[in-house]
C-alpha positions as CSV (number, residue, x, y, z in Angstrom):
1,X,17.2,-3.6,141.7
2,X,15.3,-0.7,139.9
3,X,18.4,2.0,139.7
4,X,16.5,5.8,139.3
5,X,18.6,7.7,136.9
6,X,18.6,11.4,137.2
7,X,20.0,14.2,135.2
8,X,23.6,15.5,135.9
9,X,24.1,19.1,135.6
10,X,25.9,20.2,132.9
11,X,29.2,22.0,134.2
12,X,31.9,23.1,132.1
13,X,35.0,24.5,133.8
14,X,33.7,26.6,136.6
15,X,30.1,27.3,135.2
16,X,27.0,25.6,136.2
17,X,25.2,25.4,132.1
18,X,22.1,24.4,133.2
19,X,21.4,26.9,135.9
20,X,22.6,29.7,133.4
21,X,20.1,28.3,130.9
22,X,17.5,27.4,132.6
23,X,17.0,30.2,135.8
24,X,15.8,33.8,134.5
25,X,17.9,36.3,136.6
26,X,15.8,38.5,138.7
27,X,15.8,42.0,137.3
28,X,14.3,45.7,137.9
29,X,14.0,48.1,135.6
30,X,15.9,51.5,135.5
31,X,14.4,53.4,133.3
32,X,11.5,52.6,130.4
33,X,10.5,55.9,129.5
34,X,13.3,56.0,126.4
35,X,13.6,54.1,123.4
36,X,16.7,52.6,124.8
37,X,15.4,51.0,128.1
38,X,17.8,50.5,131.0
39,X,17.9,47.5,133.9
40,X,19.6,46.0,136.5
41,X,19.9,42.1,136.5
42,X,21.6,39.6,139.0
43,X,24.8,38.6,138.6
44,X,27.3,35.8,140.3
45,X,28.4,36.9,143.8
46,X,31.6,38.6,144.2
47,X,33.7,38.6,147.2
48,X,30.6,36.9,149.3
49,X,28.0,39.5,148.0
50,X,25.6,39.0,145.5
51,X,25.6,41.8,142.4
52,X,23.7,43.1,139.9
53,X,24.6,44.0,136.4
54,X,23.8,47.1,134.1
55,X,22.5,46.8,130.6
56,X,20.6,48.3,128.3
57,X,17.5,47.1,126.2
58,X,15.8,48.3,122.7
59,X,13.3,46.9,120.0
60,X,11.6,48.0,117.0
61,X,8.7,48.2,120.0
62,X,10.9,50.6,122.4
63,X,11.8,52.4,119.4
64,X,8.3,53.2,118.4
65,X,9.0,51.6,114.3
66,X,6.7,48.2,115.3
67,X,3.1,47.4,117.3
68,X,3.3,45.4,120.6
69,X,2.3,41.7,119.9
70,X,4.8,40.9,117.5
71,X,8.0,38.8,118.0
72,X,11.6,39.4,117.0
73,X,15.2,37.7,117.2
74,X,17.3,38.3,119.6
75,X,21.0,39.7,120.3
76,X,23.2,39.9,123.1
77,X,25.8,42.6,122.6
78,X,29.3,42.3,124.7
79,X,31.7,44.8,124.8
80,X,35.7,44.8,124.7
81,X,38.1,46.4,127.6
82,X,37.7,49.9,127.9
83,X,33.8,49.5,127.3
84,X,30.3,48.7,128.7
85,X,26.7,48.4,127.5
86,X,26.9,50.9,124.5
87,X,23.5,52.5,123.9
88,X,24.4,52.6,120.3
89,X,25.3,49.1,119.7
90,X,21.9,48.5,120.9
91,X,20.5,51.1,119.0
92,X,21.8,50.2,115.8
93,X,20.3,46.5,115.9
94,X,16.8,47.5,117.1
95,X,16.9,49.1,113.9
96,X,17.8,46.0,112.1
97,X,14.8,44.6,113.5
98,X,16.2,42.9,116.6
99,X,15.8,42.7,120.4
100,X,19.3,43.4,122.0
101,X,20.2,43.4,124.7
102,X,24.3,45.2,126.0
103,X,25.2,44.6,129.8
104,X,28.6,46.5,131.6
105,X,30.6,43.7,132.4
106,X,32.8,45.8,134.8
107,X,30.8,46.2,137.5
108,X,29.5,50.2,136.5
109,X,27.2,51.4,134.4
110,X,27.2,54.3,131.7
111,X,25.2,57.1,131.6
112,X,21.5,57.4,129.9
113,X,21.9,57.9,125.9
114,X,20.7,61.1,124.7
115,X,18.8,61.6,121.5
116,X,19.0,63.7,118.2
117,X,16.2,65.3,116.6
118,X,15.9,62.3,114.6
119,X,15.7,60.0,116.9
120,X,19.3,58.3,116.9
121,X,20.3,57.3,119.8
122,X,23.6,59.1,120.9
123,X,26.5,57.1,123.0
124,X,27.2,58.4,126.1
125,X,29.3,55.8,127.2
126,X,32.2,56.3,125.5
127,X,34.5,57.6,127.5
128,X,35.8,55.7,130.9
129,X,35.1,58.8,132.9
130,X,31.3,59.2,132.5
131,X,30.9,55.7,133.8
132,X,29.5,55.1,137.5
133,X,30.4,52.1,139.4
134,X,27.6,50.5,141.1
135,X,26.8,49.7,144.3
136,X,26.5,46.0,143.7
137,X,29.2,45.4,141.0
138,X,30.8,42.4,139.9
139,X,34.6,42.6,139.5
140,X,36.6,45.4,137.4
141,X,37.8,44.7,133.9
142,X,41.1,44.9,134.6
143,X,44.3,42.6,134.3
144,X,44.3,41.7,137.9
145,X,40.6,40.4,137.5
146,X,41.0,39.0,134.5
147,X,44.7,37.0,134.8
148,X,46.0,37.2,138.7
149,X,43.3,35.9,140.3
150,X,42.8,32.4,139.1
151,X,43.4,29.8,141.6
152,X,41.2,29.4,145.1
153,X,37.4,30.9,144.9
154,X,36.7,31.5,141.3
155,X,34.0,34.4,142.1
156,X,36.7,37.0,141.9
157,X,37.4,35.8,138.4
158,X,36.3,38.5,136.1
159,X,36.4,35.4,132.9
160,X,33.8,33.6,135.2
161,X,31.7,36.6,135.8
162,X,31.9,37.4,132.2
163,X,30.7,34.5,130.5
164,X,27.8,34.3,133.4
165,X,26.7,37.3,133.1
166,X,26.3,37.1,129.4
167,X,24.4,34.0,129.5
168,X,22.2,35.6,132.3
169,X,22.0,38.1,130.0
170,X,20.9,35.6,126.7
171,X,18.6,33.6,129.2
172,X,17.1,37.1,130.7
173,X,16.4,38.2,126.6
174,X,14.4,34.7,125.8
175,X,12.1,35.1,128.6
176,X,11.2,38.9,127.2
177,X,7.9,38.1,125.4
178,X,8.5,39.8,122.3
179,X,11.8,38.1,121.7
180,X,11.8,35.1,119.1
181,X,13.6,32.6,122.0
182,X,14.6,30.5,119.4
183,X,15.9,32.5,117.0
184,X,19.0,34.5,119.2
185,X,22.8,35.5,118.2
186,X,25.6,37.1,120.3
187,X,28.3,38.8,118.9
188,X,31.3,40.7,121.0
189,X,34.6,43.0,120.3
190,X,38.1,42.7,121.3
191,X,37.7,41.1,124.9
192,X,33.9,41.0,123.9
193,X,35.1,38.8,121.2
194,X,37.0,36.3,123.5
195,X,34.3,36.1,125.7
196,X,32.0,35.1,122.1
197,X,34.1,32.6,121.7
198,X,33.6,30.7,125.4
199,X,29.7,32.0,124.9
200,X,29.3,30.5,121.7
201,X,31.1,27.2,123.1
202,X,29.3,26.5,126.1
203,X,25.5,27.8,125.2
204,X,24.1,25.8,122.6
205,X,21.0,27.8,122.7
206,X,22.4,30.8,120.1
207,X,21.8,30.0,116.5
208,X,24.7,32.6,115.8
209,X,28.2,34.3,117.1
210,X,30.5,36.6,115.5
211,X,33.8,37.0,117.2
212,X,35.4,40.1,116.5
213,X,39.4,40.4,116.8
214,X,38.7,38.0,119.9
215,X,40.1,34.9,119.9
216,X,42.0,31.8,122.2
217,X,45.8,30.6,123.0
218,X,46.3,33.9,123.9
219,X,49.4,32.0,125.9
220,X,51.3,31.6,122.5
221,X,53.1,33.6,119.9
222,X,53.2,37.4,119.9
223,X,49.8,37.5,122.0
224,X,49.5,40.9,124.3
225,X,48.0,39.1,127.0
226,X,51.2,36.2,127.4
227,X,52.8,38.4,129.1
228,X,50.0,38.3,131.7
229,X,49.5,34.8,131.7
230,X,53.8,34.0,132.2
231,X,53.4,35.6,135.3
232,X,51.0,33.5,136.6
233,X,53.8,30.9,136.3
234,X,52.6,27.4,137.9
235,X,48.8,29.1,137.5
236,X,49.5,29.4,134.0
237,X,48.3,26.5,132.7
238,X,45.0,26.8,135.2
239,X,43.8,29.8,133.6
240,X,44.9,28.3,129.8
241,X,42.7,25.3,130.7
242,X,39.8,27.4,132.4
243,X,39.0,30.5,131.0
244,X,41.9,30.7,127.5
245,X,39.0,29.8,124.4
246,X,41.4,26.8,123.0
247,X,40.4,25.0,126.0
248,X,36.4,25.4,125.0
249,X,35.9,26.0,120.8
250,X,36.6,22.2,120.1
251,X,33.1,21.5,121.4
252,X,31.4,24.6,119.9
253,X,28.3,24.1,117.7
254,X,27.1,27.1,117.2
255,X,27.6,28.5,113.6
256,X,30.0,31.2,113.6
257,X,31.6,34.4,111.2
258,X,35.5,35.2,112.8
259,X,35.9,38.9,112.3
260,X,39.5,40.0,112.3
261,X,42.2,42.2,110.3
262,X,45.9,41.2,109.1
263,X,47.3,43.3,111.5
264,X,45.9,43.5,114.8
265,X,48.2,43.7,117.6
266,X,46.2,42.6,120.8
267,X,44.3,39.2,118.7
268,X,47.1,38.1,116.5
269,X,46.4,36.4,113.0
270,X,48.6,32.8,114.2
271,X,46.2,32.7,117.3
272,X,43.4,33.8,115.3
273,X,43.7,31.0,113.0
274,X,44.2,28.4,115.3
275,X,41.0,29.3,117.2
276,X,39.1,29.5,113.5
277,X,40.8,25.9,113.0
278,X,39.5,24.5,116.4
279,X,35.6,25.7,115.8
280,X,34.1,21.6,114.3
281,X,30.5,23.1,112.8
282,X,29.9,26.0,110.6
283,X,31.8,29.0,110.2
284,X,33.1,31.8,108.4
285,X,35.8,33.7,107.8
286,X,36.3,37.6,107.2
287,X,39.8,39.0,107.4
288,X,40.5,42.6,106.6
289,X,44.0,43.9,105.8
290,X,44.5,46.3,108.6
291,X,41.3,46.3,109.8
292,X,41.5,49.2,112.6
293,X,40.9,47.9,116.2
294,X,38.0,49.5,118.3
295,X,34.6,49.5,119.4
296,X,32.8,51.1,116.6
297,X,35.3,49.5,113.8
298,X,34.5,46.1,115.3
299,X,30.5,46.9,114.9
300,X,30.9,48.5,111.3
301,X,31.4,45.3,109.0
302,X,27.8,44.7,107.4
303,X,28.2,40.4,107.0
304,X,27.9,40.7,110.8
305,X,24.8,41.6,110.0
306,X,24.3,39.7,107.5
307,X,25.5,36.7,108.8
308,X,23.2,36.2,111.8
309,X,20.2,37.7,109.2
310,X,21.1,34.5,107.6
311,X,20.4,32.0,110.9
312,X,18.0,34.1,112.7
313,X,15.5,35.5,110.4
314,X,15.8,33.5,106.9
315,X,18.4,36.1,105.1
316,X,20.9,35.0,102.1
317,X,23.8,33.2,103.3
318,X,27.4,34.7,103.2
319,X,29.6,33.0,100.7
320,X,31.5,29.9,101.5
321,X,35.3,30.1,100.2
322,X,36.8,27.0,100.4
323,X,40.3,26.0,100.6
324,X,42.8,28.1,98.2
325,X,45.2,25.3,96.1
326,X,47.9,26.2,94.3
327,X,48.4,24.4,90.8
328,X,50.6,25.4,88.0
329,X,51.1,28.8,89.5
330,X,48.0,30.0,90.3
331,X,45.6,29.7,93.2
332,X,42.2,28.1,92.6
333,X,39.4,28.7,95.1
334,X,36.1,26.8,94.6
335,X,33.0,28.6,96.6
336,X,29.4,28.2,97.1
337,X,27.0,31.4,97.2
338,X,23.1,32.0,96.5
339,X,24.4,35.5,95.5
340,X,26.6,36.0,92.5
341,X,30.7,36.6,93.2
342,X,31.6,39.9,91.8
343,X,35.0,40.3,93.5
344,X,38.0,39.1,94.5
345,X,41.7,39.0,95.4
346,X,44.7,37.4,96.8
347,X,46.5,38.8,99.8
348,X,49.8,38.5,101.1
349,X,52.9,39.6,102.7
350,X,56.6,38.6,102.3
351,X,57.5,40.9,105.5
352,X,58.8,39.2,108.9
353,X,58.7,40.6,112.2
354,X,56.1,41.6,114.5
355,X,52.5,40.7,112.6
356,X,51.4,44.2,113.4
357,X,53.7,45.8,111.8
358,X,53.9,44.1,108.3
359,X,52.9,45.4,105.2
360,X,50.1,43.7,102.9
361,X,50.3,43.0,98.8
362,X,47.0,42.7,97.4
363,X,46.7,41.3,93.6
364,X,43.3,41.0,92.0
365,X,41.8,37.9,90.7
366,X,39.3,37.0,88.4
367,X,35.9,35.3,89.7
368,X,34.8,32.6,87.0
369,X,31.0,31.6,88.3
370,X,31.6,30.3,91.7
371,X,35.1,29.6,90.6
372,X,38.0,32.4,91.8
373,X,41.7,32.0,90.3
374,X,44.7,34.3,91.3
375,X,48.1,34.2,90.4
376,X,49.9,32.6,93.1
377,X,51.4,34.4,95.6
378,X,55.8,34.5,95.3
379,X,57.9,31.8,96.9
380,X,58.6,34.3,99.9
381,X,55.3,35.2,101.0
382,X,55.1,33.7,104.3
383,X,51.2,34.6,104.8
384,X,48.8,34.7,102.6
385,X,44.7,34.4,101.5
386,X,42.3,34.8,99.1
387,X,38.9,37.3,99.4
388,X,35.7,37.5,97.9
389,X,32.7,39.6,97.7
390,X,28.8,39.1,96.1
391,X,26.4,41.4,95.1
392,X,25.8,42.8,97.9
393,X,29.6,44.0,98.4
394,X,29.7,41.5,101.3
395,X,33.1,40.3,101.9
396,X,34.3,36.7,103.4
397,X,37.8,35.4,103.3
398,X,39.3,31.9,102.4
399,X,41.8,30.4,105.7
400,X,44.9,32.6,105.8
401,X,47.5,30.0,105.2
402,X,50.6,30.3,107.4
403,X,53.8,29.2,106.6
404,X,57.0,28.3,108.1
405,X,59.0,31.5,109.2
């Protein structure tokens, strides 16, 4: 008997993969008479009606610095809570050469960008109360989208319409005819940054993600969002298993630079590292001591750029640290980098308490070749890691060891 085998669809928690990678939303355009273009695409339906989503669009062709006819990688560009499609987010990576792309993932949309004399492209966005919520909108941003729904329908889950949208979003981009389709990244802040991780873990098609702050078991530790997630009580573990990124980041592939400081309150450095830990293929690390939290602080760190320069468009490589080991009191760190080491050092803290509120030591060490050696840190440091830079003054981070408290 002659058995016809067909494909099964790829589904992965509540997301149909292959319909998210394989159908181009439809989309209209809003406006394309600024250098910063704006559109509407379709999104999942929400509460039995179908939606559209905001975003704004820019390339070196839209900003006037390249000829139609060319072709040029690709971002996707998610915001964290409070934001939406950032006009100069997008901005700032046409200029590095890129096609990006920045949807609202709240259902609204900001208002057009202005422009200075010089061109730059001017945020209107910023603030919550400019925004306009659209007539067609997915679900709010809000912790009653985002935790209390789960169970029944998963439409009026704002993680599901999330990660949709932004791979509606990344399929939308490939199909533009400029964009390099095989040459795309995605990077996110804060909740942007969460929602990088279940990207990056689900679509294979990005060479490139950069979490920022963002991270899984948000269930565990001093997490802001367990809270949110206890409630749920017998629905706890349904949202952990459908929409928390430890459930997902074991089967990423997609190379990846973690973004995150010492310090941060809402994406603490235990959870942090354990979502690192879980990630199998490539990645990086870059931790800053008390890296401030925010929208613009979470775009500011040049490896970002760097980092997908270096799988999208044939850039230098960060430096690889590899694993700190102590031995007769110092800490040796072997590392690999086409760029010469110039810097580095050895953080820690002996403090205890909340891991926002802890104070850093920072000790310099001395960089022999591709070799780095610090003294080690005391007997009572409880947390600690070792930092480099290169030539180019970009910074990447060994693991943060953790120990016993």
């Amino acid at each position: 008997m002659l058995i016809s085998l067909h494909a099964v669809a790829e589904k992965v928690g509540p997301w149909d993969l292959d319909a998210l990678k394989k159908t181009v939303p439809p989309m209209k355009w809003v406006r394309e008479d600024q250098p910063i273009r704006s559109l509407l695409y379709e999104g999942e339906q929400f509460q039995g009606k179908r939606t559209e989503v905001f975003a704004f669009y820019a390339s070196p062709v839209t900003l006037g610095a390249a000829q139609p006819g060319g072709k040029f990688p690709g971002v996707v560009l998610i915001h964290g809570g409070g934001g939406t499609a950032f006009a100069d987010w997008v901005y700032l990576w046409a200029k590095r050469g890129y096609a990006a792309i920045a949807m609202d993932l709240s259902g609204s949309r900001p208002p057009d960008p202005e422009f200075d004399e010089k061109g730059v492209a001017r945020g209107n966005g910023h603030r919550a109360d400019s925004r306009v919520r659209l007539e067609n909108g997915g679900p709010n941003h809000g912790h009653p989208e985002k935790f209390d729904s789960i169970g029944g329908e998963v439409s009026d889950d704002w993680p599901f319409h999330a990660v949709s949208s932004v791979m509606r979003a990344h399929t939308l981009l490939r199909s533009f005819s400029e964009v390099d389709a095989q040459n795309t990244a995605v990077t996110g802040i804060s909740w942007g940054g969460y929602t990088t991780c279940l990207v990056a873990s689900l679509d294979d098609r990005f060479k490139a993600a950069v979490p920022v702050y963002g991270c899984g078991f948000l269930h565990e530790g001093e997490s802001v969002q367990k809270p949110s997630i206890d409630k749920l009580g017998e629905r706890a573990a349904d949202w952990v298993r459908e929409y928390d990124p430890s459930s997902h980041l074991g089967r990423c592939r997609v190379p990846m630079l973690f973004v995150n400081g010492t310090n941060d309150v809402h994406y603490v450095l235990d959870s942090y590292m354990k979502s690192y830990r879980l990630v199998p293929g490539e990645k990086r690390i870059r931790v800053e001591v008390k890296m401030a939290h925010g929208h613009q602080a979470g775009w500011a760190p040049g490896e970002i750029g760097r980092f997908i320069d270096s799988k999208c468009r044939g850039g230098e490589a960060l430096p690889v640290v590899g694993k700190p080991v102590v031995e007769g009191g110092r800490v040796v760190v072997q590392c690999a980098s086409g760029v010469p080491l110039e810097k580095a050092e050895l953080h820690y803290t002996v403090d205890v308490g909340p891991r926002a509120k802890r104070e850093w030591q920072t000790v310099a060490a001395s960089v022999e070749g591709l070799r780095v050696v610090a003294p080690a840190p005391p007997v009572e440091a409880n947390t600690w890691y070792v930092s480099v830079r290169d030539a180019r003054g970009a910074m990447v981070s060994s693991e943060v060891e953790i120990r016993a408290q």
